[in-house]
C-alpha positions as CSV (number, residue, x, y, z in Angstrom):
1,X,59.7,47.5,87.6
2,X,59.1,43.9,87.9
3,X,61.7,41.9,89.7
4,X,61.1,38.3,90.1
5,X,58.0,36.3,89.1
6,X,57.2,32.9,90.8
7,X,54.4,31.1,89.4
8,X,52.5,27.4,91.0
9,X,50.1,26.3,87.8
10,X,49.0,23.3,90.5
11,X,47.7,25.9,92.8
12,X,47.3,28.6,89.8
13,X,49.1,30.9,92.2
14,X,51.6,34.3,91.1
15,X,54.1,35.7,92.6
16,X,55.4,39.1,91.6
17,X,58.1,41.2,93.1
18,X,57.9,44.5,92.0
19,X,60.1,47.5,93.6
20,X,60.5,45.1,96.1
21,X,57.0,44.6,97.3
22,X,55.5,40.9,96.9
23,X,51.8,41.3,94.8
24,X,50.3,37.8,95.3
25,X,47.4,36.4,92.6
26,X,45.2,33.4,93.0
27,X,43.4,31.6,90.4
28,X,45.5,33.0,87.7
29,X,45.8,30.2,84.3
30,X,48.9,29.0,82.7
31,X,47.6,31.1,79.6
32,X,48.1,34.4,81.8
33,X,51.4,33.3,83.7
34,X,52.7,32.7,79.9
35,X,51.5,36.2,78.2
36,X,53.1,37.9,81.0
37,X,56.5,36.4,80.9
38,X,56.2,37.0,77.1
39,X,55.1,40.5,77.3
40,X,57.2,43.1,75.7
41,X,56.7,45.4,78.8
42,X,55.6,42.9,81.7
43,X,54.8,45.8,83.9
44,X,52.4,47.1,81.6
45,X,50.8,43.8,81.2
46,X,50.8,43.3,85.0
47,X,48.7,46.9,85.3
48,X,46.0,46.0,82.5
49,X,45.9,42.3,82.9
50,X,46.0,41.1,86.6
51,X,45.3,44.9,88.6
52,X,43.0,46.4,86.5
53,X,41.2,43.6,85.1
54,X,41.2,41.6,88.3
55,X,40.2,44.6,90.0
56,X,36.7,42.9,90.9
57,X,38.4,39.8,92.9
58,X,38.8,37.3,90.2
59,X,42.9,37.0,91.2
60,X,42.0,38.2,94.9
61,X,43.6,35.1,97.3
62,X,41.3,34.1,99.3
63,X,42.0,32.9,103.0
64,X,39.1,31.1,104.2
């Protein structure tokens, strides 16, 4: 599922290629960046942590 992950923790900004579609997060900590690329499934963690979870905006990029 995922593909390539690209991470920025100066601009605290993710990358993720999954099925080869680029999902792009914003405001995202070191602390997250690291659980995912730890996490036994990182698709899984990718659903409940940065979809669901930032489902109200928190990793929405903002562009003004």
């Amino acid at each position: 599922m995922v593909q390539r992950v690209c991470y920025s923790a100066g601009e605290r900004r993710l990358l993720v290629a999954v099925r080869g579609s680029y999902q792009h997060y914003c405001g995202v900590p070191a602390e997250t960046f690291d659980a995912l690329m730890i996490a036994p499934s990182m698709g899984i963690y990718l659903n409940r942590v940065l979809r669901i979870a930032g489902a109200d905006g928190r990793y929405a990029c903002r562009t003004s």
